[in-house]
C-alpha positions as CSV (number, residue, x, y, z in Angstrom):
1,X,-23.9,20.3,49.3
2,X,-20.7,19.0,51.4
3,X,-17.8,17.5,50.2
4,X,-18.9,14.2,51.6
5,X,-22.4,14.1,49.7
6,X,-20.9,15.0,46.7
7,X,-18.2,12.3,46.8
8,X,-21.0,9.6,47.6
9,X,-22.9,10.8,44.7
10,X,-20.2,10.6,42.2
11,X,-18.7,7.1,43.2
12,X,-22.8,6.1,43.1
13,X,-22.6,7.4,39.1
14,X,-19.0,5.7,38.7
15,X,-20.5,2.5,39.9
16,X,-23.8,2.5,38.7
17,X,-22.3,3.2,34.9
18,X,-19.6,0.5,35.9
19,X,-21.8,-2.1,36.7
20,X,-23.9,-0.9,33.4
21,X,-21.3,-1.6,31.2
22,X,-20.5,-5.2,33.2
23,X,-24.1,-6.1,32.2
24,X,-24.4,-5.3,28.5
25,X,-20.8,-7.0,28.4
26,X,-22.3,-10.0,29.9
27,X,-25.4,-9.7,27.7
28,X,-23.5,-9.9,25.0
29,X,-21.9,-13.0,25.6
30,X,-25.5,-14.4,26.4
31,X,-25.6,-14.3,29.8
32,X,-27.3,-13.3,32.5
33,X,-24.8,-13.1,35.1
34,X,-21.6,-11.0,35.1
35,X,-18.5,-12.5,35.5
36,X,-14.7,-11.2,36.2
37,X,-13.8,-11.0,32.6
38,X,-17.1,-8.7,32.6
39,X,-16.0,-6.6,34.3
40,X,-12.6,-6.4,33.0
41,X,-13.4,-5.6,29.4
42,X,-16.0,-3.1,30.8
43,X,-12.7,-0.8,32.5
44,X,-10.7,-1.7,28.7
45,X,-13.7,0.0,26.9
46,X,-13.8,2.7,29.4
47,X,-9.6,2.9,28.8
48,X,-8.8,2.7,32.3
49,X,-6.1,0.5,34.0
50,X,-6.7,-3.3,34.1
């Protein structure tokens, strides 16, 4: 595996749980679209910098 592959791969997982945590934060509220506050509470849960 090369340095590039594996740095695509684990900015695919860091999005793809990202985007995860967006939508149940957006389900929560109801809705089935996220939104920018989504998105933010999703990096506050995951305690990194807003």
């Amino acid at each position: 595996m090369t340095a590039v592959v594996a740095l695509q791969e684990a900015a695919e997982a860091y999005l793809v749980g990202f985007i995860e945590n967006t939508n149940l934060c957006a389900i929560r509220e109801r809705r089935v679209t996220i939104m920018p506050k989504d998105m933010q509470l999703a990096r506050r849960i995951r305690d990194e910098c807003v």
